[in-house]
ZAKE-5135 format. One line per 10 residues: number of its first residue (from 1); their letters; for each residue x, y, z of C-alpha. Coordinates in Angstrom, 2 decimals, decimal comma. Example, Ala and Ser with C-alpha at 12.3 -4.5 7.8 and 13.67 -1.06 7.14 Angstrom:
# residues 2
1) as) 12,30:-4,50:7,80; 13,67:-1,06:7,14
This chain:
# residues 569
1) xxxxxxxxxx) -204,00:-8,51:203,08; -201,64:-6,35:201,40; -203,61:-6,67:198,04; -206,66:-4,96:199,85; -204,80:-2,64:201,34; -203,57:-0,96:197,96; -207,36:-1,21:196,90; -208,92:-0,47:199,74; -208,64:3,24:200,75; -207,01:4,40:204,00
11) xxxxxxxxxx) -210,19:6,11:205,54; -212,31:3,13:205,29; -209,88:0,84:206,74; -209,17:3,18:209,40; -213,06:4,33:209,78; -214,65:4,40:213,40; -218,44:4,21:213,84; -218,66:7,02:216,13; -217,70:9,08:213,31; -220,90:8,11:211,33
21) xxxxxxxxxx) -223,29:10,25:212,64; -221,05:13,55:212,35; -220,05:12,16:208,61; -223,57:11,86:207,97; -224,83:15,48:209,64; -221,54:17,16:207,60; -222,46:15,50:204,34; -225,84:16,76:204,51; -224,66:20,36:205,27; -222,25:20,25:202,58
31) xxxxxxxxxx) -225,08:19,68:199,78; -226,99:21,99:201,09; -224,33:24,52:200,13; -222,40:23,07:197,42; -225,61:22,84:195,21; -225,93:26,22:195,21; -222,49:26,56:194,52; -221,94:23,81:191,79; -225,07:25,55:190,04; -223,18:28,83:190,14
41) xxxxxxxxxx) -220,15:27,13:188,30; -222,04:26,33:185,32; -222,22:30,10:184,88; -218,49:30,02:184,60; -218,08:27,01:182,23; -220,83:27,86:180,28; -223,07:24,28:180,89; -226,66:23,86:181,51; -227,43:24,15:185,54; -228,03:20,43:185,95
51) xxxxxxxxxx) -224,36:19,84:184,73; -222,74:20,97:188,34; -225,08:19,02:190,31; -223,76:15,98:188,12; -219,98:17,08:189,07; -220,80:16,00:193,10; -222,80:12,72:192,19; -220,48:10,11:190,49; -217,05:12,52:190,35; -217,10:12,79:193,92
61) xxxxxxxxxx) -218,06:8,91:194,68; -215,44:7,99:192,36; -212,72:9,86:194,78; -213,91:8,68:197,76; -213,50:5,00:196,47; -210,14:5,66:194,91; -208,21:8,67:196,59; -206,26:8,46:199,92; -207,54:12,42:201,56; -210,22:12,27:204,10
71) xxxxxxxxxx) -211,37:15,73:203,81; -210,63:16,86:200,22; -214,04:17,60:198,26; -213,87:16,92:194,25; -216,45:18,77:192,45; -216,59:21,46:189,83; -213,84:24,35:190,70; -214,23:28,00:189,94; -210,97:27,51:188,57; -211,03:24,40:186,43
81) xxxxxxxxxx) -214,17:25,95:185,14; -212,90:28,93:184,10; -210,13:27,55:182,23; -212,54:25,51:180,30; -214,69:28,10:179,19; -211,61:29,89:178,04; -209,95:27,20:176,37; -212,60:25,76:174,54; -214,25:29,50:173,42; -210,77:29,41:172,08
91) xxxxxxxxxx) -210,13:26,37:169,81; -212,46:27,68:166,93; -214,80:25,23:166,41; -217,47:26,22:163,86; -221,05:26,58:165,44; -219,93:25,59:168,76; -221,73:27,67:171,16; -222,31:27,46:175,16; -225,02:25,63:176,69; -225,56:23,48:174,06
101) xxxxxxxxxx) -225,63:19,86:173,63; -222,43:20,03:171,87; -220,59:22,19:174,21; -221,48:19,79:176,88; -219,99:16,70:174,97; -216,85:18,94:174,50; -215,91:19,90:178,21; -216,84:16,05:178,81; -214,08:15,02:176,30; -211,75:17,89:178,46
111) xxxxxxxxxx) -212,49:15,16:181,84; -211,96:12,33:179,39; -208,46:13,51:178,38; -207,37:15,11:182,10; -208,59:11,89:183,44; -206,29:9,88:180,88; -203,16:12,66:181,73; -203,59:11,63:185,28; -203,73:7,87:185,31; -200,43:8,87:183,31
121) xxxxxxxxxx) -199,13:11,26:186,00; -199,65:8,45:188,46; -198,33:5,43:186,33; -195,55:8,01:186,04; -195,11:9,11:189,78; -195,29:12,82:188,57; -197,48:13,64:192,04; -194,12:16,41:191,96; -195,56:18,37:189,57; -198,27:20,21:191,66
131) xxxxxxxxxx) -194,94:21,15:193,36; -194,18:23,11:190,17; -196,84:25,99:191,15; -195,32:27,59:193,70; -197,43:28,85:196,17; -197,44:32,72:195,73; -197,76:32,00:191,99; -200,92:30,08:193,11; -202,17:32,64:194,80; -201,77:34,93:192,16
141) xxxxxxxxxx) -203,43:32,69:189,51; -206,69:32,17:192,08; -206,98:35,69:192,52; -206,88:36,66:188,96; -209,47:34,05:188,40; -211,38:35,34:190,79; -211,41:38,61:189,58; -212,18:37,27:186,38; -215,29:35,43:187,92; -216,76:38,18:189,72
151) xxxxxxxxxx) -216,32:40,63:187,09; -217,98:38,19:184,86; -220,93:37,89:186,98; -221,87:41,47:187,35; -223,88:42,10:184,15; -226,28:39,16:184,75; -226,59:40,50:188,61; -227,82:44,29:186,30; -229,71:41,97:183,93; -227,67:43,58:180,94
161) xxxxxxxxxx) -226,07:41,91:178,17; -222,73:40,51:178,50; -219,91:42,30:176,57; -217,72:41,25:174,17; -213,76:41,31:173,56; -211,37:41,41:175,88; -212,06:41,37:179,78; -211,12:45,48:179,49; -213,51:45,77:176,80; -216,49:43,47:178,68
171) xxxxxxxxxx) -215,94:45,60:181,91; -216,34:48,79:179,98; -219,48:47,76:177,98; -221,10:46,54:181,51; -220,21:50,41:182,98; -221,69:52,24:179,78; -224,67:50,22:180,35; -225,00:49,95:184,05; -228,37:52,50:182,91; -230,05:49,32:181,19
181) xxxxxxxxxx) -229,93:47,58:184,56; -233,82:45,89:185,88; -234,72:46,83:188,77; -235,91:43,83:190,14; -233,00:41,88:189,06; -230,63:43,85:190,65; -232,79:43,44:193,99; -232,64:39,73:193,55; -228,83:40,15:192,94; -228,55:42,60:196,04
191) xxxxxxxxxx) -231,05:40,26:198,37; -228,55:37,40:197,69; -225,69:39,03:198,65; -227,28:40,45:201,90; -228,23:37,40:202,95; -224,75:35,46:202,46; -222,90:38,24:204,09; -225,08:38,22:207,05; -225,41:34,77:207,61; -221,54:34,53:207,53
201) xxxxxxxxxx) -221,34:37,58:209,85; -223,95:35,86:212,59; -222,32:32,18:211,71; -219,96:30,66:208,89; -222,30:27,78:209,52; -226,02:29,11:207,84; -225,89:28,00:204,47; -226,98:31,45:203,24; -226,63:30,74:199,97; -229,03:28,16:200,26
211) xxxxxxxxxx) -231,72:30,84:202,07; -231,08:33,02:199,13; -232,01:30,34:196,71; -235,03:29,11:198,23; -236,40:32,59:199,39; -235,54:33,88:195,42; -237,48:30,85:194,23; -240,78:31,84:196,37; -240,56:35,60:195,33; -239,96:34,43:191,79
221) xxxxxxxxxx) -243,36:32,64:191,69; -245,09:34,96:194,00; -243,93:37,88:191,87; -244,33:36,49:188,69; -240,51:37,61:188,43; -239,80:36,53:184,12; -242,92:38,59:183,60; -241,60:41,64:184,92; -237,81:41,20:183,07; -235,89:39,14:185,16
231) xxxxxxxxxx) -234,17:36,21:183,42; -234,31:32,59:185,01; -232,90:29,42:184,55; -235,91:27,93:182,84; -236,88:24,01:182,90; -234,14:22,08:183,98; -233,86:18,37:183,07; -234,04:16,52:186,10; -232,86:12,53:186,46; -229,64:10,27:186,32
241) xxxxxxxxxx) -226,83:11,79:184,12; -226,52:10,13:180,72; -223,74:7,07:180,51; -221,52:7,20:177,93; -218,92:8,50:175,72; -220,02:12,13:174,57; -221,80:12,08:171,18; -220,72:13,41:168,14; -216,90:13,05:169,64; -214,11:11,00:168,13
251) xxxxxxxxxx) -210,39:10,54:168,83; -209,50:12,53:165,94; -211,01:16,09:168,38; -208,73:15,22:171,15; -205,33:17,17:169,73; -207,71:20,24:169,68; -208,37:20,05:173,35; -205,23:18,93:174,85; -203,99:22,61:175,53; -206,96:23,45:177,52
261) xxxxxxxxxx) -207,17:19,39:179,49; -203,05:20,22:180,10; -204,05:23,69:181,55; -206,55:21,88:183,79; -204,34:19,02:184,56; -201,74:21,09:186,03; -204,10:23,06:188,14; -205,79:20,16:189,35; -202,64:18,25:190,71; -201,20:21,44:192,16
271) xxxxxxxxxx) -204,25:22,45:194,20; -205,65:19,27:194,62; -202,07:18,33:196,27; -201,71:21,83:198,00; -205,21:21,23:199,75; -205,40:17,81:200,85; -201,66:18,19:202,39; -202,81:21,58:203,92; -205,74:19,99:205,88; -203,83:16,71:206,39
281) xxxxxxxxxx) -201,18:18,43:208,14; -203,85:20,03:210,37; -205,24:17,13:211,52; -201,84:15,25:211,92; -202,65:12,53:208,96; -201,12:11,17:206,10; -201,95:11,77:202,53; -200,82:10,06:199,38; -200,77:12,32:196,59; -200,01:9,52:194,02
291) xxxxxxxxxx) -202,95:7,54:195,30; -205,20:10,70:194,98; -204,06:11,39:191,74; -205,50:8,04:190,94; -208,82:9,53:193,10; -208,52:12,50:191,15; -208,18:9,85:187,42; -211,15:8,26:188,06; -213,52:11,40:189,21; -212,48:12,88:185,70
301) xxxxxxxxxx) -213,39:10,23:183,91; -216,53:9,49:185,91; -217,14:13,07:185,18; -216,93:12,89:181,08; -218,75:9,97:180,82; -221,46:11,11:182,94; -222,36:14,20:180,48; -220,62:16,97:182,87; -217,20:19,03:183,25; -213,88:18,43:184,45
311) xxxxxxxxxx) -213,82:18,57:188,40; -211,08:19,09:191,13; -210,59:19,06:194,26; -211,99:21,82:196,23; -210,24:24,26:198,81; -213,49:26,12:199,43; -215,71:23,19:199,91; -213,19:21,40:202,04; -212,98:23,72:204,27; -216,61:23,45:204,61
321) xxxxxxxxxx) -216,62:19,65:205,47; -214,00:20,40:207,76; -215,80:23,50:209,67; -218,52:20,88:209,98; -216,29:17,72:211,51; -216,54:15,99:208,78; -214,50:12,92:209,36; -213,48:11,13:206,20; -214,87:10,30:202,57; -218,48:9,61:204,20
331) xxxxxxxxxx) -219,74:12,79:204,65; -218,70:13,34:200,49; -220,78:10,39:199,73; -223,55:11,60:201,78; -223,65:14,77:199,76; -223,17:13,05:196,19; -226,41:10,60:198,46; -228,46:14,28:198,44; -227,68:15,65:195,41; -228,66:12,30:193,51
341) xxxxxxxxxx) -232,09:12,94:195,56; -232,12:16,23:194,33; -231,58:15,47:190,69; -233,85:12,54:190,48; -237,12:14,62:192,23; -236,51:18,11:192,87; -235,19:19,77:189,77; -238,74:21,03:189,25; -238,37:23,78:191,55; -235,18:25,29:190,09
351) xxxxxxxxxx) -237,23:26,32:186,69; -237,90:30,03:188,40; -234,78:30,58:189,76; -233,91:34,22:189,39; -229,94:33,77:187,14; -229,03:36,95:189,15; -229,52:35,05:192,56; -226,72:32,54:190,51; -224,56:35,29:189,61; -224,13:36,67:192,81
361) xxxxxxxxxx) -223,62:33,65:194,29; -220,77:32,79:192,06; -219,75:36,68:192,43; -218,78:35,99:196,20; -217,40:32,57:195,37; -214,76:34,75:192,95; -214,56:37,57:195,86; -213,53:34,79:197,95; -210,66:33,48:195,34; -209,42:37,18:195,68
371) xxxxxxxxxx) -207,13:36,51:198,16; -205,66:40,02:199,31; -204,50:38,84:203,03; -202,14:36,35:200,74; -200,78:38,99:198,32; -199,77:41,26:201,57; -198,00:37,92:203,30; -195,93:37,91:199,91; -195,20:41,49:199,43; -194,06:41,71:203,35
381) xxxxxxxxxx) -191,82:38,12:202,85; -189,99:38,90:199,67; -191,01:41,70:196,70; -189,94:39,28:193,65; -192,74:36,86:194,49; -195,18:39,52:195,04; -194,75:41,26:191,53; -194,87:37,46:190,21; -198,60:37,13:191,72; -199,43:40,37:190,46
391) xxxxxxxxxx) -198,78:39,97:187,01; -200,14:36,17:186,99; -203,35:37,75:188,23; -203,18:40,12:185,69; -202,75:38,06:183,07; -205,15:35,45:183,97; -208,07:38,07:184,21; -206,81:40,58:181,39; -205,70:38,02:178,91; -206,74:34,64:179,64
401) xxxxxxxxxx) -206,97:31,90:182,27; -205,31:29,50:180,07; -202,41:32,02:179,37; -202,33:32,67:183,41; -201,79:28,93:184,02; -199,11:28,70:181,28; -197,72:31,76:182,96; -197,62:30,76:186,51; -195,63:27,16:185,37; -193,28:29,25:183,60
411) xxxxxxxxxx) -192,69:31,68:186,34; -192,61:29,41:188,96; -189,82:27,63:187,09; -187,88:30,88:186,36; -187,98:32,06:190,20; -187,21:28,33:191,12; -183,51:28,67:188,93; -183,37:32,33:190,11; -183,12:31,59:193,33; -180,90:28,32:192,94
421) xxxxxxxxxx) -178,72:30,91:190,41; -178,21:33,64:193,01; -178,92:31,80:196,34; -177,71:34,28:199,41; -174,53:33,36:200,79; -173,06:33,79:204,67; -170,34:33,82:206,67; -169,60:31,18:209,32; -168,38:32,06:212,29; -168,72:30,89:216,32
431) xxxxxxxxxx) -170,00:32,87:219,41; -167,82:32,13:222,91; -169,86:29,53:223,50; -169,36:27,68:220,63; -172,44:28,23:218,50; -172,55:28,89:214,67; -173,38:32,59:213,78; -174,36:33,56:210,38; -173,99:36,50:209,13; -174,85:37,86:205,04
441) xxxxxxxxxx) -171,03:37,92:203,11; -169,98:41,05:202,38; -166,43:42,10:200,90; -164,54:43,24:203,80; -165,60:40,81:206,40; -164,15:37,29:207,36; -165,18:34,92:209,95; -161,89:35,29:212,17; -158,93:36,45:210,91; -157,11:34,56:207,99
451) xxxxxxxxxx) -160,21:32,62:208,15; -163,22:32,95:205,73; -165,99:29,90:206,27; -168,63:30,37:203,41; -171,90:28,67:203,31; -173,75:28,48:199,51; -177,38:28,01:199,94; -178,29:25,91:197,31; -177,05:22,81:195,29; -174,40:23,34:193,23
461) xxxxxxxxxx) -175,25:23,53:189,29; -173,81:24,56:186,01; -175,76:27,78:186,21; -174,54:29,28:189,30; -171,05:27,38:189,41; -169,40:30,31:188,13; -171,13:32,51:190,56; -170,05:30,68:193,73; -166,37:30,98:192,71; -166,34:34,53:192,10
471) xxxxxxxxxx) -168,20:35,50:195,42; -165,48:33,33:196,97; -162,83:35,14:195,14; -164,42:38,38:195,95; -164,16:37,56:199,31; -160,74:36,56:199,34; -159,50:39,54:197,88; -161,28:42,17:199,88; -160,39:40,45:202,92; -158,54:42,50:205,68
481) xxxxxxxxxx) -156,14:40,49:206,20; -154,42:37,59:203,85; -156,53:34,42:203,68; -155,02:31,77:205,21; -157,76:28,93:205,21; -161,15:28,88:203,32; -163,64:26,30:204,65; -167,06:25,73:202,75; -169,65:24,39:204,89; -171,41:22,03:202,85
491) xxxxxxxxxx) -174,58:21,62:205,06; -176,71:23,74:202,38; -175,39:21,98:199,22; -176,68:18,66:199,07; -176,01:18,28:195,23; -173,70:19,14:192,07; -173,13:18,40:188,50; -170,18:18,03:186,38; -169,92:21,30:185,05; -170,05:22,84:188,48
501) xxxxxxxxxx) -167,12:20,54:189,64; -165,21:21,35:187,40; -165,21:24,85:189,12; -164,52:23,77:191,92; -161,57:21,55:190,84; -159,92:25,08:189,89; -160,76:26,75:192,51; -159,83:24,35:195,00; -155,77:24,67:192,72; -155,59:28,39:192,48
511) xxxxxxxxxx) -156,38:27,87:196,18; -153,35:25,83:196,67; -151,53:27,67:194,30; -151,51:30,69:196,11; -151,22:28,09:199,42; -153,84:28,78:201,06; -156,03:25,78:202,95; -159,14:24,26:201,36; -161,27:22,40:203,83; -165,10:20,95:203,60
521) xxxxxxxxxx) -166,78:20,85:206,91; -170,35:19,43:207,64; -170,51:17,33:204,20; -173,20:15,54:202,94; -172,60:12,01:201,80; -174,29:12,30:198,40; -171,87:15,49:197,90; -168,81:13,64:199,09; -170,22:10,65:196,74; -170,37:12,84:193,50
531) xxxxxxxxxx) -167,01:14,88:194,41; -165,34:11,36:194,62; -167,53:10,33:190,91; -166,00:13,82:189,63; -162,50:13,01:190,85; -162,67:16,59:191,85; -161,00:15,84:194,86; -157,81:14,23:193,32; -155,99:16,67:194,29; -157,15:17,31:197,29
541) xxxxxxxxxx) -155,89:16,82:201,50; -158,47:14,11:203,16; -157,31:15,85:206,29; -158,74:18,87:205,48; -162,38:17,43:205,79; -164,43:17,85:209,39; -167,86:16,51:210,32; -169,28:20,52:211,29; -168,03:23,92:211,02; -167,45:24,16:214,30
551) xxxxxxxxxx) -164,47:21,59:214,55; -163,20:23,27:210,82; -162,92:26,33:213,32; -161,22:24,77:215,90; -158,35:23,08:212,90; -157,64:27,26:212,20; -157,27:28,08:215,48; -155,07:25,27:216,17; -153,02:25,77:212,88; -152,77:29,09:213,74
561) xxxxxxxxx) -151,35:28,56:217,32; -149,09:25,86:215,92; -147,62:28,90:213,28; -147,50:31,21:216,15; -145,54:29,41:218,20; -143,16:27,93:215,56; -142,45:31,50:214,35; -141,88:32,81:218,18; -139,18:29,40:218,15
């Protein structure tokens, strides 16, 4: 039993059949609008149309078998697609160009490689690495993409020629030629976005992108729309995706591409991990982000050997299934059910799809990456992480998505140590009845006095050892009165290396030196464990050690009564 338990995702042994029918109603709903939307990301990555639709067929089957979410959706990601476009427009291959049979096998050989990276992540337990993104920094990088993607969208929404250069340079070509635009193809463009906006304003539940598609693709015929300058997709090859390693690839191209599969391999574990968790949480469930990781392996691969792009997990079409009750992994397979329907007999009818109707679909897709309510939630919490979202955003639309993801690791890393280097510290003192108050420390204030009790809020490393003495000694010295006892309340610092106890050893003997009281209150056994390792407690009085602050309080007081009354003697 436990053998089919490890293969045999959670969902499915847990599934009810009174969830079927909602499964079944939400996984039909869901490819009605994440065809649309899949479409609208091979605008971003560059890949014939029938490439997305492939992203939600196997991909998505694969993660249902294999991951451990309910909800989370794997399919082509804004995102993910962006980064690919970016990364692979930047390797310098000769003659590779976009929608082209080669270009395809390329961004297949990107799955191949993030699908490899992941079976490694999980073989590796690295699920901790989406932790590595921090979420402002996320939100930063999504907007920025999303910026990137709208902007990107606007001259096929005029029906102008896209610029060149950088993203500055593209946005001013599209304004100094905004007189160029068709007329009908900015209608098409400016029908489409009517129609999503008001069927989200009436209900978030009318698939308006799909109205817009099917009402574009009756005009377009009606209207004869290619004949009067409006650009459309064209015949698009309809059928099961090809099987098979991607032609003209060998091992010897995979060092080119491993920047650009890294990029998307760290995006894809930290919002695959940051969704499923999110929505898990809200429906009081369990996820295992090692056992989507392998979910997340096996959709990859499925994806390059199935002629399409790298994929992800979805925040935007998860959301979906869950706005619909969607259940579990049923309602995905019932859209990857549809869209293999759609592929196999319906491609037909894309061939006079208006591309604007495409662009401004993906346009509000990127609109909706743009995530302002986030940036003010950051800017009102704390100014540092605010700036840090700003300037990933700018980077990932002004110089790069690739860059921006580089960037956002980085940065996440650097405000990670900055806050473990400079942590804020308090002062501990008690209220009459009895409870701990906290209050910032600032030279000139003790907790009673002849008493300081200092809290450090972080674990206790060689780069901010030397910091937490001298705030201690700061403290001590501007104290108003002479600094009888100083207690550290060790319920913050669960953790500290050999450098930094070496700093304490010495201040713990100019503490005695200048006999004054040392005590530990509220320790944590791994801290006691790696004081004792350290021997930085050699020197040290085992009486001076109290389970909480509050009974470290209560050993001054007493001391001090017991000096009071031996001096009155």
């Amino acid at each position: 039993m436990a053998a089919i338990s490890n293969v045999v995702p959670a969902w499915m042994r847990e599934y009810k059949p009174s969830w079927l029918s909602a499964d079944l109603i939400a996984g039909v709903t869901l490819a009605a609008i994440a065809i649309p939307e899949v479409m609208g990301y091979t605008s971003i990555a560059q890949t014939p149309v029938i490439t997305g639709l492939y992203t939600i067929i196997f991909p998505t089957l694969l993660f249902a078998l294999l991951g451990s979410s309910r909800l989370l959706v794997v399919g082509a990601d804004s995102a993910t697609a962006a980064i690919l476009a970016a990364g692979l427009a930047g390797i310098g291959i000769a003659g590779l160009s976009p929608n082209t049979a080669e270009w395809v096998a390329w961004t297949s050989l990107v799955a191949l490689v993030c699908g490899v990276l992941l079976i490694l992540a999980r073989l590796l337990r690295l699920g901790f690495l989406g932790d590595f993104l921090s979420a402002s920094v996320l939100i930063g990088f999504l907007t920025g993409v999303g910026i990137q993607v709208l902007a990107g969208q606007i001259p096929d929404m005029l029906g102008i020629p896209k610029g060149t250069g950088n993203w500055f340079e593209q946005q001013w070509h599209t304004i100094t030629h905004i007189v160029d635009a068709n007329g009908w193809t900015v209608a098409f463009a400016a029908g489409t976005l009517v129609i999503i906006v008001g069927c989200k304003l009436i209900s978030r539940k009318i698939p308006g992108a799909v109205i817009a598609v099917i009402l574009s693709i009756i005009l377009s015929n009606v209207l004869d729309a290619s004949s009067r300058g409006v650009a459309v997709i064209g015949p698009v090859q309809g059928g099961l995706p090809p099987f098979g390693l991607p032609q003209g690839i060998t091992l010897t191209d995979i060092p080119a591409v491993m920047g650009v599969a890294l990029s998307c391999f760290f995006l894809i574990i930290a919002q695959s991990a940051a969704t499923s968790r999110s929505f898990a949480m809200k429906h009081s469930q369990h996820v295992d982000i090692n056992r989507d990781i392998v979910g997340l392996a096996g959709a990859n691969i499925a994806a390059g050997l199935t002629g399409t792009f790298v994929v992800n997990g979805s925040p935007t079409k998860t959301e979906i299934l869950d706005e619909q009750r969607g259940r579990s992994q049923m309602a995905n397979i019932t859209m990857s059910v549809v869209v293999l329907i759609v592929v196999l007999f319906l491609t037909s009818y894309l061939t006079n799809m208006p591309v604007a109707v495409l662009a401004a679909i993906v346009f509000m897709i990127g609109l909706g990456l743009v995530d302002v309510k986030g940036l003010r939630r950051i800017r009102a919490a704390r100014v540092s992480e605010f700036l840090i979202a700003c300037f990933t955003a700018i980077v990932v639309f002004g110089w790069g998505v690739e860059q921006g993801i580089i960037l956002a690791i980085i940065l996440s890393i650097i405000e990670l140590v900055r806050r473990a280097y400079a942590p804020t510290d308090f002062l501990v003192s008690v209220d009459k009845a009895g409870d701990p108050i906290y209050v910032p420390a600032t030279t000139g204030a003790q907790s009673l006095p002849g008493l300081i009790v200092f809290r450090f809020d972080a674990r206790l490393f060689y780069a901010n050892a030397s910091l937490f003495v001298d705030d201690i000694q700061t403290l001590i010295d501007g104290a108003p009165t002479r600094v009888r006892w100083l207690v550290l309340d060790c319920s913050s610092i669960g953790d500290i290396d050999y450098s930094a106890s070496l700093n304490l050893a010495d201040l713990i003997k100019a503490l005695h030196d200048e006999h004054r009281v040392f005590a530990l209150a509220a320790v944590d056994p791994t801290f006691m464990k790696d004081l004792q390792a350290y021997r930085t407690l050699a020197s040290f009085d085992n009486a001076h050690i109290y389970p909480t602050v509050e009974a470290a309080i209560a050993a001054f007081r007493a001391s001090s009564a017991a000096n009071t009354t031996e001096g009155g003697q």
